[in-house]
N, C-alpha and C positions, 0 to 999 in steps of 0.2 A: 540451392533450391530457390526457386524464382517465386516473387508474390502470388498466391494464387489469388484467380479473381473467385469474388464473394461477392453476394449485394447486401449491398450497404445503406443501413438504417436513416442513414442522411446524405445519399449521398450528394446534395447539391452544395454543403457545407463546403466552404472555401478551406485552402490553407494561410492559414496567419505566419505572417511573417515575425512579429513581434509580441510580445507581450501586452505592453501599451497599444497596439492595436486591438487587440482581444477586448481588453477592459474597454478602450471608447469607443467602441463600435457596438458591445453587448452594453452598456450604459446608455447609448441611441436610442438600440431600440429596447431596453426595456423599460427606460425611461421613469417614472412614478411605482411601477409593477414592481411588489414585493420580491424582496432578494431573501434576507436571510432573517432567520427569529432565534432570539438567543438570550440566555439568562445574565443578567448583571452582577455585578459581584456581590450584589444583596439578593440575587437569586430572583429578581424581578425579569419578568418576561419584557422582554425588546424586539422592535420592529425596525428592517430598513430597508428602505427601496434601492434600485440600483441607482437612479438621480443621488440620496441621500449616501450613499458607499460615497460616490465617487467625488459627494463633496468634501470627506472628511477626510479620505486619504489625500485629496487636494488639498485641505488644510495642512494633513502632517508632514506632506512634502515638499508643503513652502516652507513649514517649520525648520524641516531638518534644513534646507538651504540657508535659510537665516543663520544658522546656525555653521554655516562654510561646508555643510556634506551636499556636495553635488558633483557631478562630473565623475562620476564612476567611483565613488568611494564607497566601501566595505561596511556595510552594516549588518550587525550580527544582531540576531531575535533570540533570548532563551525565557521560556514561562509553558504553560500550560496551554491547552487549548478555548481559546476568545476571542470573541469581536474584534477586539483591541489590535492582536496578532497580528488577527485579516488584513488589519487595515494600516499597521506598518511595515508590512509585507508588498501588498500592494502600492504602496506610495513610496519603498522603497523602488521597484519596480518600473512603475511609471514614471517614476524622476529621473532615471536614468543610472541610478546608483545598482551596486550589486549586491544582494544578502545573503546572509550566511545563516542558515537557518539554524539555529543545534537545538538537540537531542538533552531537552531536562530531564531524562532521567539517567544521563550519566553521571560519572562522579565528578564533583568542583575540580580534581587532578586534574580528567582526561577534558573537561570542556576548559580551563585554564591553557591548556598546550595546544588545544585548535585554534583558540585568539590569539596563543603568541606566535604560532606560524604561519594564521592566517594573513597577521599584521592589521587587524581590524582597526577601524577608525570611530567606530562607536557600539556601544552595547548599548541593546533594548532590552528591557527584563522587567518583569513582574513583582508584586508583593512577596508570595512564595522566595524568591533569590533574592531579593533586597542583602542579606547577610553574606552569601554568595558575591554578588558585586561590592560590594564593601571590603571583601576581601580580595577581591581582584583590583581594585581601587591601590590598593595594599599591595601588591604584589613587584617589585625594581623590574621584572620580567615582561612585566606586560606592556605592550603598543599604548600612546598616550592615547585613550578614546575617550570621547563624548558620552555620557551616562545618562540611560533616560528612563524612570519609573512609571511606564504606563499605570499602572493600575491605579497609582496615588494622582498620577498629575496628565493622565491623560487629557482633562476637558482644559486644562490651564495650556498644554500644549496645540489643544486645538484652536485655542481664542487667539492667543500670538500670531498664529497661521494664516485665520480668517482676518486678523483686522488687518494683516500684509496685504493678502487680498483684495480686503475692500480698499486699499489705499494705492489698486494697482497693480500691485505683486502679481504677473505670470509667467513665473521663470520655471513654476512648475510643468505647466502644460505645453511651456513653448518647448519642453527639456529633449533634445534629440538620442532617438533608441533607433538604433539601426539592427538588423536581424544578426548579425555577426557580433555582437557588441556580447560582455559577460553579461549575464543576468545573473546568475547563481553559485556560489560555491557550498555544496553540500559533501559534509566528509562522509566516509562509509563508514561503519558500525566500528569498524579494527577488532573484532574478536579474536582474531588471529593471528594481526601486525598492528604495528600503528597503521591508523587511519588516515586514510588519505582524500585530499578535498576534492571533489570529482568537480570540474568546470563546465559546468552547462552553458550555454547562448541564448539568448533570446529565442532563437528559428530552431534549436534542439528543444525547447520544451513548446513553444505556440505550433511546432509539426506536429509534434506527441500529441499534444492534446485537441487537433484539429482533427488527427487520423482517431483516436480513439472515440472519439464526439460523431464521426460517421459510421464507426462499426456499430455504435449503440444506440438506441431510443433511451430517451431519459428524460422524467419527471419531476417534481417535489421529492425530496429527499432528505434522509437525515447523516450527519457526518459525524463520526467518531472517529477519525483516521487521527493519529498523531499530525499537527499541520505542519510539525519541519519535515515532515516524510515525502519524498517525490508523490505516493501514491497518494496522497489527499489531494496535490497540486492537477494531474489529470484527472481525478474522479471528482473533484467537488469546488475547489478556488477555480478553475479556468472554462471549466466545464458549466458552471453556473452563467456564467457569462455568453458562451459560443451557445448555451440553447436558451437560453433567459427562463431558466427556471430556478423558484427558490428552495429554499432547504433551511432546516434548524440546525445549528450547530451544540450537540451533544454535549454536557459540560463532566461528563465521564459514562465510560461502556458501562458501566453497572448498574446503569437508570436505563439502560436500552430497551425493555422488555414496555415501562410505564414509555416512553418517550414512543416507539412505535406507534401506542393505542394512544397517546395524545394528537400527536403529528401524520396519522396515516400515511407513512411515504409508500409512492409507487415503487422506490428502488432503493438501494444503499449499496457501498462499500464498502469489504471487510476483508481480513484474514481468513484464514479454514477454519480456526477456530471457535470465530463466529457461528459461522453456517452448522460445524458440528454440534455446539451449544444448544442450539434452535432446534437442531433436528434431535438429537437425543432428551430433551425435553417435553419434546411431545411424546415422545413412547415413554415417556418415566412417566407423565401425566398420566397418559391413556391405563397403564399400569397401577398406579395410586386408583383411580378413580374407578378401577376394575371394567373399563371401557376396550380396553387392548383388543380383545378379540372382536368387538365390531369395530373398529378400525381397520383388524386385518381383513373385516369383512367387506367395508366400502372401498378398500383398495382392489380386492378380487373384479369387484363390480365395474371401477371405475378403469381398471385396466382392459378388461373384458369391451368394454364399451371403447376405448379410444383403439384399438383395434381394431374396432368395424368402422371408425375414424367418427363417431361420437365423443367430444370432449365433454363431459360433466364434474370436473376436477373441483375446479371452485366453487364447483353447487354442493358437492358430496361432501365438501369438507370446508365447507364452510367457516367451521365454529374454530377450526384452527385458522385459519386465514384472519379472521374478525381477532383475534386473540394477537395477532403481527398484526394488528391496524386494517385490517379488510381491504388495504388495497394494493399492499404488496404482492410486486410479479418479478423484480427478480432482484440477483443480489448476485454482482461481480467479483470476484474472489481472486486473492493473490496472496503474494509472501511465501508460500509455504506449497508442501503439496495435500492435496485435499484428495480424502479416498474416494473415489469413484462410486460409492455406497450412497455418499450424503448428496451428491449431484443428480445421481437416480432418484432417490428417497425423495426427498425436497419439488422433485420434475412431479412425481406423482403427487405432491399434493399440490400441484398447479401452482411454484414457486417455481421458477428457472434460476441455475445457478450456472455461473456463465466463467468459468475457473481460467485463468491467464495468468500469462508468465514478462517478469520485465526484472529489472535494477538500477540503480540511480544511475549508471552510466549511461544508462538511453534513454533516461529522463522521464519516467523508466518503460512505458508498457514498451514491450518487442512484441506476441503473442496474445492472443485471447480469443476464446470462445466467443459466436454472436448467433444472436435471430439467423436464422436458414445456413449456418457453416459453425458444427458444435457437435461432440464428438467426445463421449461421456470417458474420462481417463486422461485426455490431452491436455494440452494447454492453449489449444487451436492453431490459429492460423497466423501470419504475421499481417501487423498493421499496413495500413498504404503507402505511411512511411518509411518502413525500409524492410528488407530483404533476411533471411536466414541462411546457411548450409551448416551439415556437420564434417566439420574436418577428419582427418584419416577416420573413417569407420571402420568399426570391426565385422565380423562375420553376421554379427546380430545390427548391422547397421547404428553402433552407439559410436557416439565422436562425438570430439567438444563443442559446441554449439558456437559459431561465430555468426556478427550481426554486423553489416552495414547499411547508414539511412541515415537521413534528414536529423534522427532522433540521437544519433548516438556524438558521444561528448567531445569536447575540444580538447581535453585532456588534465591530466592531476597537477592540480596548484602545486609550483614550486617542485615539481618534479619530475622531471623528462626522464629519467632512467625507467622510472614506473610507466611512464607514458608508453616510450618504445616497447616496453617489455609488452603490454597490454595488447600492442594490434599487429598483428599480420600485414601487411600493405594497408591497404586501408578497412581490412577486416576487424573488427573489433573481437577479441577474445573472451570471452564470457567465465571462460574457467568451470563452466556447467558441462555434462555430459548429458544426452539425449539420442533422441534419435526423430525420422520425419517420416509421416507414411505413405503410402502410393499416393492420397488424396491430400499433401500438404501439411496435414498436423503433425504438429511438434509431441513427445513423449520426450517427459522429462524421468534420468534417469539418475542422478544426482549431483555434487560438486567435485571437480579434478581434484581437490587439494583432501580431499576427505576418502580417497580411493583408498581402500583396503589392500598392498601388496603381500601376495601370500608366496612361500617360500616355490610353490610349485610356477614360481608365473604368472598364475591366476590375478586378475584386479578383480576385485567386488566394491560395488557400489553398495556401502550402508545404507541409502537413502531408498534404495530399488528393494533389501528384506524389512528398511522398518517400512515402509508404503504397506506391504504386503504379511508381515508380523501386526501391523496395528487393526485392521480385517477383522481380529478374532475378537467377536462380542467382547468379551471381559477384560479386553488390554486398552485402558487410555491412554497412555504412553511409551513411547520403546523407542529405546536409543541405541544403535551398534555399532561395535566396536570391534579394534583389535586389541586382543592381551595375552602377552607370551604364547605368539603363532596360531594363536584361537581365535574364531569371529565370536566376539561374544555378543547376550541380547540381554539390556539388562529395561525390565518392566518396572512401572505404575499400571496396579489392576484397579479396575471398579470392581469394588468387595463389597460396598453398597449394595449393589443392585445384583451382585454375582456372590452369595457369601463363599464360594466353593472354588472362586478361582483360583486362590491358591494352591491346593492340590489339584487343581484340572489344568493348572499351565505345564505342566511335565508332555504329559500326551499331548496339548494342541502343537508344542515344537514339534515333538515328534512328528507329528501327521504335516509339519511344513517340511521337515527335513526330508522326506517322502518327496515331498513334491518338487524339491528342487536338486538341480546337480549336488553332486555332490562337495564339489570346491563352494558352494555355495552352504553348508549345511552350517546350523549353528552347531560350536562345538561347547559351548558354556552358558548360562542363563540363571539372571538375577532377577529377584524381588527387590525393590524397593518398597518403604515404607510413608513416603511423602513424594511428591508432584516436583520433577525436574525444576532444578532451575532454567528462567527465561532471560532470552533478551531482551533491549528494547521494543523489539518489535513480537515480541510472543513469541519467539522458537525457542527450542530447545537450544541451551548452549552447551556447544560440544564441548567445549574446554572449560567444563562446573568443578571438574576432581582439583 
């Protein structure tokens, strides 16, 4: 399936070729113009321009040279989400070295075994891990690396930097980044193998986030994304740069609700679960506050009206909008699949939610919804960067989703057998199933490795009855499975808000089993009595038992 043409929100945006071009060219022009606000480790509000970023990560990347990391050596970031991160990420970056970003909320085991296959040359880390790298310090296993405590001795690291600097020192900015060159090694989660370190380039993430930067308009913003996550690097590190605007950096989701009504962002990026959050909040609100039925009243009105192609969306509902910061319009959504309920839901109350598909191999967005090509259920359309089709389709046109483009990866550290295994010629295999429709959008239908084989032949997609099992008001969560030749559905209800679901979940299978084939029917169904376990990234993990 060829690119379909879309118009595009910027389309005069160039493609960057590197990273370091990204940053000193949006550092140009935004020159003094605030970049990011973000709380200090005393929880004191901070301010910085993009002039001020880029002189600090110019200080920590004369640093690390001083210190002999340059020339393409391996520097690994593990701590929380901060300033600090940002800014030895990008000075990683524009020095010409390559980062590793990891995932603190795995276990000391599994982030131990990425450093020693990685072969890293130095750890960054945080307060929080101090005892963590102490014991990796400790470790006969581990690559001899350079240890460095942002959070305690970041200003001591920056004055070393600066007085090189001032005496001269520009080996930072002279440092040569070529588009080919590694930028990244980011493992994948391993829930299911060990994890393997997906090799990104320079010109696989500054295409990503140059195509992604033209399908969308974007404002002031606030970031909650985990920042070793590909998805924070195109929605809010690079992205801040290609349209010079600033953003707060969230110092946890759970203050999101105060941080919107302080920050007013025009936009943000999230999971589903987000967007779900938000929107089941306001009908629990409207509900508590016995408001519900004039709500379902000004949505009557306000659909009625944009029909006759009167929008009054954010006049009629105001008080919810003003409650998200009064200026929020939309919120870009990935990770996971998101019901087609809270896309709709969310549209009517004059919030656009703009749901897309990507993963770290293509560093990541492949797909997304935009302004004027959006298509309430899909994942949209592909980037400008590269290309889709579904391989062998079936009768219902599902096949595994392969992707080739600008975006997608060089291949897994220290592993060619995975590499071969991964692509087609030069298709990249996804390992996703879907399907594309007359008009180009993508329908995701679930993962290859999770396919349900049933003794009749049949494959069923788990991911295609929980989408459509999670629909039923009363069900938060629903996970399926196979167990001794059965599809099972095993639930988390809202018993809250639903005291009754529990004997009302018998009949709502039933009336699904109604509606789909019959290979398709569930043949068993659990209650749970607590909230799945998650991943790092908020999904559900299949392999919790």
């Amino acid at each position: 399936m060829k690119k379909k043409n879309v118009n595009l929100a910027n389309a005069n945006l160039p493609t960057y070729k590197t990273i370091k071009e990204i940053v000193v060219k949006g550092t140009e022009k935004g020159g003094d113009k605030r970049q990011f606000v973000f709380l200090d480790k005393d929880k004191n509000e901070c301010e910085r321009s993009f002039n001020q970023t880029f002189e600090e990560m110019s200080a920590i990347g004369t640093f690390f040279n001083l210190k002999g990391l340059n020339g393409k050596k391996k520097i690994a970031i593990i701590g929380e989400n901060c300033y600090e991160w940002m800014i030895v990420y990008y000075a990683t970056l524009v020095g010409g070295n390559i980062t590793v970003p990891m995932d603190c909320k795995l276990s000391a085991e599994d982030l131990a075994d990425q450093l020693i296959r990685c072969g890293c040359d130095a750890l960054v880390y945080t307060h929080k891990f101090i005892k963590m790298a102490e014991d990796f310090k400790a470790d006969p296993n581990m690559p001899e690396m350079h240890y460095f405590n942002i959070s305690d001795y970041y200003d001591v690291y920056l004055k070393e930097g600066r007085k090189a600097m001032q005496n001269g020192d520009d080996s930072f900015i002279k440092a040569d980044v070529m588009p080919d060159d590694l930028a990244c090694i980011a493992y994948t989660s391993g829930t299911t193998a060990k994890s393997k370190g997906v090799m990104l380039t320079h010109f696989n993430i500054a295409s990503n986030c140059s195509s992604a930067c033209r399908a969308h308009t974007g404002r002031h913003a606030i970031g909650f994304l985990p920042l070793n996550h590909t998805y924070a690097w195109v929605s809010a590190l690079f992205s801040s740069y290609i349209l010079t605007e600033w953003g707060y950096l969230c110092d946890g989701i759970g203050n999101i609700q105060g941080d919107l009504k302080k920050y007013h962002p025009y936009n943000f990026s999230g999971v589903p679960l987000v967007v779900e959050t938000i929107y089941d909040r306001i009908w629990k609100t409207a509900r508590r506050t016995g408001r519900e039925d004039i709500l379902k009243k000004g949505l009557k009105i306000s659909n009625t009206l944009l029909k006759l192609g009167i929008d009054r969306r954010r006049k009629i509902f105001k008080t919810i909008i003003d409650n998200l910061g009064g200026n929020l319009n939309m919120i870009v959504c990935g990770g996971a699949n998101l019901d087609p309920k809270y896309e709709k839901g969310m549209h009517e109350f004059g919030i656009e939610i703009y749901n897309g598909y990507g993963m770290t191999e293509c560093s990541p967005a492949i797909t997304c919804n935009r302004p004027g090509a959006r298509k309430f259920g899909s994942v949209g359309v592909p980037l400008d960067c590269c290309e889709i089709k579904i391989h062998n389709p079936d009768e219902e046109g599902v096949g595994e989703i392969y992707v080739k483009g600008t975006n997608v990866m060089k291949g897994y550290y220290n592993d060619p057998e995975a590499t071969a295994e991964a692509f087609d010629g030069e298709w990249f295999k996804t390992g996703d199933h879907g399907r594309i429709d007359s008009e180009g959008f993508l329908f995701m239908v679930g993962r290859k490795k999770n396919l349900i084989c049933l003794s009749n032949g049949k494959n069923v997609s788990p991911e295609e009855l929980e989408d459509k099992l999670s629909r039923i008001d009363f069900v938060k969560e629903v996970l399926v499975y196979e167990e001794n030749g059965k599809i099972v559905a095993e639930f988390f209800l809202n018993e809250e808000d639903y005291p009754d679901a529990r004997s009302n979940i018998r009949s709502a299978v039933d009336d699904f089993n109604r509606s789909m084939p019959l290979f398709k029917n569930i043949g068993k169904y659990k209650v749970r009595d607590e909230e799945f376990p998650k991943t790092t990234t908020l999904k559900i993990a299949r392999n919790y038992k």
